[in-house]
N, C-alpha and C positions, 0 to 999 in steps of 0.2 A: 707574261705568264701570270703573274701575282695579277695584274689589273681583269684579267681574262676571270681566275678567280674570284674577284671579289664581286665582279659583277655577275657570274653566277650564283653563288651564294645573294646575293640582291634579289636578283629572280626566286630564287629558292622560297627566300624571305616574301616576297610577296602573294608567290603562290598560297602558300602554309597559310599564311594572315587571311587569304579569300577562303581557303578552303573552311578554316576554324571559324571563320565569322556566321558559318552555316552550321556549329554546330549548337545545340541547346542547352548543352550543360547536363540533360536528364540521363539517366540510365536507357540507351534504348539500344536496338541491335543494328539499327542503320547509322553509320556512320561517314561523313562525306570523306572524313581522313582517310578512314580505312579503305573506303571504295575506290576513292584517288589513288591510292598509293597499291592497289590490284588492276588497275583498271591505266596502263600505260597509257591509252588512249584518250581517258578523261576529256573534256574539254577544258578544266580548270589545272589539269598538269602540264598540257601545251602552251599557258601562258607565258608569254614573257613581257 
């Protein structure tokens, strides 16, 4: 259970790291975090 865990939180971790590497830093109103985390279907939330 704990190892189940950690290697989800791994995933997690990696997704979040792809997703943020798209973002610019700028003030703007698209956001890939944001869209991700709306958007279950993503292609970038189904990674593992």
């Amino acid at each position: 259970m704990v190892k189940q865990k950690i290697k989800d939180l791994k995933r997690l971790e990696k997704t979040l790291r792809s997703i943020a590497s798209q973002c610019t830093g700028k003030e703007v109103p698209d956001c890939p975090i944001i869209d991700a985390l709306q958007d279950p279907n993503d292609r970038l939330a189904l990674q593992s």
